[in-house]
N, C-alpha and C positions, 0 to 999 in steps of 0.2 A: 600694278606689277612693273617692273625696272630695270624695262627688254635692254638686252644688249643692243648698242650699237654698232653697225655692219658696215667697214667701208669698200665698194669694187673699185679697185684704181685700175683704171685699163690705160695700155701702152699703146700706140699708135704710130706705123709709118710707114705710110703709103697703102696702105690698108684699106682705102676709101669703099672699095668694094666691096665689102666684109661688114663698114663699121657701122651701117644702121643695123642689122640684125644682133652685134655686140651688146651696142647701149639697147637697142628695143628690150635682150633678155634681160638687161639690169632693169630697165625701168620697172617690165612683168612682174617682178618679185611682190611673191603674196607676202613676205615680211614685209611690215612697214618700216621699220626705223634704219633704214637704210642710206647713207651717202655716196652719191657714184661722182665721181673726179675721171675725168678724162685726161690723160696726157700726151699732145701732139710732140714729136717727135721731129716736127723740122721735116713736114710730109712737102712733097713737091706731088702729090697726086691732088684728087680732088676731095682729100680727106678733109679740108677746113672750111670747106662750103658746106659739106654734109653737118660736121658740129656746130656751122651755125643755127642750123634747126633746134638745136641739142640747148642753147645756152642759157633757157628759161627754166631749165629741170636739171642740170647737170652742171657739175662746177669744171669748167675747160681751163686748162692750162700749153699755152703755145710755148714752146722754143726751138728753140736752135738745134742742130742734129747734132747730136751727141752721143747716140748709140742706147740699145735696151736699160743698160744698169743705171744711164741717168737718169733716163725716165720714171724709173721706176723708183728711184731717189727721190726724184721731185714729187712721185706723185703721194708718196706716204706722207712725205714734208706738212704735204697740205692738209693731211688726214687727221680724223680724230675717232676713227672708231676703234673700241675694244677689241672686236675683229675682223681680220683685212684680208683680203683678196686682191691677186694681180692677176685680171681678166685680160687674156693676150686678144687684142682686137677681129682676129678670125675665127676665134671659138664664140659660144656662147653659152648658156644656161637655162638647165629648166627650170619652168616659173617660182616650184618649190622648192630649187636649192638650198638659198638660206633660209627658210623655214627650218628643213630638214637637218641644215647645217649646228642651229642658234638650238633646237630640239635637242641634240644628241651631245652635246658642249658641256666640257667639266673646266673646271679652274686651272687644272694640271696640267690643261693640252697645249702642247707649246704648237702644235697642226693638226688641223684636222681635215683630213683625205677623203678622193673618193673617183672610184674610172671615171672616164669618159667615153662617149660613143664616137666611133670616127664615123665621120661624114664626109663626103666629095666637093670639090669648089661648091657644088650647087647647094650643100646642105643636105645630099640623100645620103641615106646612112649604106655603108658599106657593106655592115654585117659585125664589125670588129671590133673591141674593144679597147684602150690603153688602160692600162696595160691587161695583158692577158691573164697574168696569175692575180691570186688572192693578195689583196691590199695587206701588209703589215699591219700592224696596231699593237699598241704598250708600250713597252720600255724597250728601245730598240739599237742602243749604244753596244749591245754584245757582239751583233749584227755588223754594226760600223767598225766595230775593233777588229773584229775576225776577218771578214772578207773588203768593205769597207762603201757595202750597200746594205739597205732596205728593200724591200719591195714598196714605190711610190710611183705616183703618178704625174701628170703633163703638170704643166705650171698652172693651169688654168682649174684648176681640179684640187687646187687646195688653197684652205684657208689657215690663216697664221694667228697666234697671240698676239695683241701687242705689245706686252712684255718682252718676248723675245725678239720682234722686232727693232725696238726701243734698244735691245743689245747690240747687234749686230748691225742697225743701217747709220749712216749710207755705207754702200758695202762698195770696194773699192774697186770703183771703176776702170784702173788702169789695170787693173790683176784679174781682172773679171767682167769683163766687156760682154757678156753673152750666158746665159745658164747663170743668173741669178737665182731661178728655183734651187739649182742644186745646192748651191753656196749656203742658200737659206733653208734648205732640208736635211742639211746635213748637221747645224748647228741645230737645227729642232730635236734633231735625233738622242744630240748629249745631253740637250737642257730642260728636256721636258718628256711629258707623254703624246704617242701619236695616237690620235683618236681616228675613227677609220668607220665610214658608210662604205658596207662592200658593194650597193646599187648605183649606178651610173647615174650621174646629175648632171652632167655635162656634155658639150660635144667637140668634139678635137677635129679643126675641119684640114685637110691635107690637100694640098695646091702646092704644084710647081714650085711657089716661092716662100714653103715652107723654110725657114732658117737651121733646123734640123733632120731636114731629108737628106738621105744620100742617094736615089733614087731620083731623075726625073728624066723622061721620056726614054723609060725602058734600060737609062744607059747606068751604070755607077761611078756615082763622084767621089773618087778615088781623095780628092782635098777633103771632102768632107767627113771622107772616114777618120783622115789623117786629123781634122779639126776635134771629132769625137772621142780619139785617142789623146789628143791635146787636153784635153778638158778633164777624162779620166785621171790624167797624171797630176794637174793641179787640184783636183778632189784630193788625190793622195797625200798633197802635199799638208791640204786642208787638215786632211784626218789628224795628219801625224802633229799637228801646230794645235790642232784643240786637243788631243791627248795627251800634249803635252801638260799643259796649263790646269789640265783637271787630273796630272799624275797617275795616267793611265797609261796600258802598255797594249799598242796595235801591231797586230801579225805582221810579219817584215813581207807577205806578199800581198796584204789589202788593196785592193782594185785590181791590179795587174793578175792575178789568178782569179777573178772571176770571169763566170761564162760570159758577162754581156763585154770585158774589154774582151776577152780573150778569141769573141767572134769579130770585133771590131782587127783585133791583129790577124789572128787567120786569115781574112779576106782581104787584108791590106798585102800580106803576103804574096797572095796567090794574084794578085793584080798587076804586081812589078815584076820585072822580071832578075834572074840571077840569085835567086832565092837559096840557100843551102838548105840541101832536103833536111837534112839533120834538125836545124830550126823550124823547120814549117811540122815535123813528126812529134818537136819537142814539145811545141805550143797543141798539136792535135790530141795529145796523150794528156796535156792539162786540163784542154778543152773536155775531152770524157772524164776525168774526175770531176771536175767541176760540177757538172752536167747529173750526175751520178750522186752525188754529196748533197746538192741546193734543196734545200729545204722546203725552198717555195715551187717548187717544179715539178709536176703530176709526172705518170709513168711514161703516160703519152710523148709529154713535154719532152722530157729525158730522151724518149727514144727520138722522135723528131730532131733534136739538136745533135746528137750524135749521128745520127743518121745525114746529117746538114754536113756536121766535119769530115766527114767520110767523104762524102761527094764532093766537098770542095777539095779537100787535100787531093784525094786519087783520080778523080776523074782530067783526062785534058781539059785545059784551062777553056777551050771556046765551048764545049759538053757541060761545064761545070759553071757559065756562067750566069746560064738560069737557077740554080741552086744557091751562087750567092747571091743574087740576086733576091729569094726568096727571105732571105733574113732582114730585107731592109726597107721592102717594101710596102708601104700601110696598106695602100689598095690595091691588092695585086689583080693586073687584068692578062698575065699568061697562062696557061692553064694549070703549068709545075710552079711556080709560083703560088698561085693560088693556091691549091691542091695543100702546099707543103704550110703556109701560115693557117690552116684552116684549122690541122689535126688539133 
């Protein structure tokens, strides 16, 4: 038989802490035909003593700092398998990933997904999932037209064609310095099918120096909402530049009227001050459509997130900012926090 070949390119910097239990999950893999390529990132930690353990089983690749999207450049460069994964150096994988992955794989999949379990610096699992709702799957471009999401998962938690990577890399580094997943799931989205394991294969570990926390010690970083909002809008830009080219037509409010920016501006909102209520009631009354509409969103969900805008919008802002706080936090240790990511 003429197993596919599996390549993990894991990114790396500064991660040293993390990065044996990373490659340990690549090596574990009950698929054999598997290549793991490591890419050092220009670590100034003690990440490149650790891969030197690594360099008899693993293909290393050192340079210079240059930020995620080089890396990640470099590390497919090196690649030759049919299908690829970008293993972010502080997750890792259960043994039978890609077994499970290489199992359920059709010719059409331009990705294929799957949650992950959050776990704590130490690797104990929290309880939580990435993401919380039901994974998409199919043909999911109607999805990206309309609102200008899917429901997908962490970067670590899916696998690409190489076909469609072969499209789209190297993806450009100056325009996209960070959320390379997104860049590349949004392109899977128009150019192929997304295939979809709804069981956790994976684990998303959440530390302080997460690069997409807005959360850490309790407090909210208010930049990194604004960084998230950032990102949102060049997704937008993304959509409207590959709908173009494939003669398509997307809703003139894709991304900006969905719930996840739309909780991202809420709470950026209600963090600064001078706010015209007008604006912050305009955006609250999107948020409950939204919220109300999503497809992917159990009843629960719905009411929780509405129940979220309420409290942030009307309550005073030092009362209200365990409630946004609640929206952002992976592992929440207050007890309304907690309570509110659980439902």
């Amino acid at each position: 038989m003429n197993e596919r070949k599996v390549s993990i390119v894991i990114n790396n910097y500064n991660y040293g802490e993390f990065l044996e239990a990373c490659i340990g999950s690549a090596l574990a893999q009950t698929y054999q035909n598997v290549e793991i390529i490591v890419v050092d990132d220009g670590s100034t930690d003690h990440s490149r003593s650790v891969l030197e353990k690594y360099r008899q089983r693993v293909k290393v690749i050192l340079k210079e700092h240059a930020g995620e999207t080089s890396a990640r450049n470099a590390g497919f460069a090196q690649s030759v398998g049919e299908i690829v994964t970008f293993l972010d150096s502080d997750d890792f994988l259960r043994p039978d990933a890609v077994e499970r992955v290489v199992a359920k794989w059709q010719p059409n999949y331009s990705k294929l997904q799957f949650p992950m379990r959050v776990v704590d610096r130490q690797g104990r699992s929290t309880g939580l999932l990435m993401p919380r709702c039901r994974l998409d799957e199919g043909r999911v471009e109607h999805l990206l037209l309309s609102t200008g999401r899917y429901i997908t998962t962490p970067g670590s938690g899916n696998f690409y064609s190489r076909w469609l990577l072969e499209k789209i890399m190297p993806i450009p580094a100056a325009e996209w310095p960070q959320s390379v997943d997104s860049y590349a799931a949004t392109f899977a989205g128009f150019y192929g099918e997304i295939g979809a394991i709804q069981e956790p294969l994976g684990f998303y570990r959440v530390h302080d120096s997460n690069m997409t926390r807005s959360v850490a010690d309790h407090s909210i970083d208010l930049s990194q909402i604004e960084r998230l909002m950032s990102r949102g809008l060049r997704l937008r830009t993304l959509i409207e530049r590959i709908a173009r080219d494939l003669q398509l037509r997307p809703d003139p409010g894709i991304v900006t009227r969905h719930w996840l920016y739309l909780k991202l501006e809420i709470a950026q909102l209600r963090l600064i001050d001078h706010v015209p209520v007008r604006k912050l009631l305009s955006r609250a009354c999107q948020m409950i459509v939204s919220a109300l509409t999503a497809p992917e969103l159990t009843l629960v969900r719905r009411a929780q997130l509405i129940g979220w805008t309420l409290g942030t919008v009307f309550l005073p802002r030092r009362v209200a900012m365990p409630v946004i706080r609640s929206a952002f936090e992976l592992a929440p240790t207050g007890w309304m926090p907690r309570a509110l990511r659980r439902l």
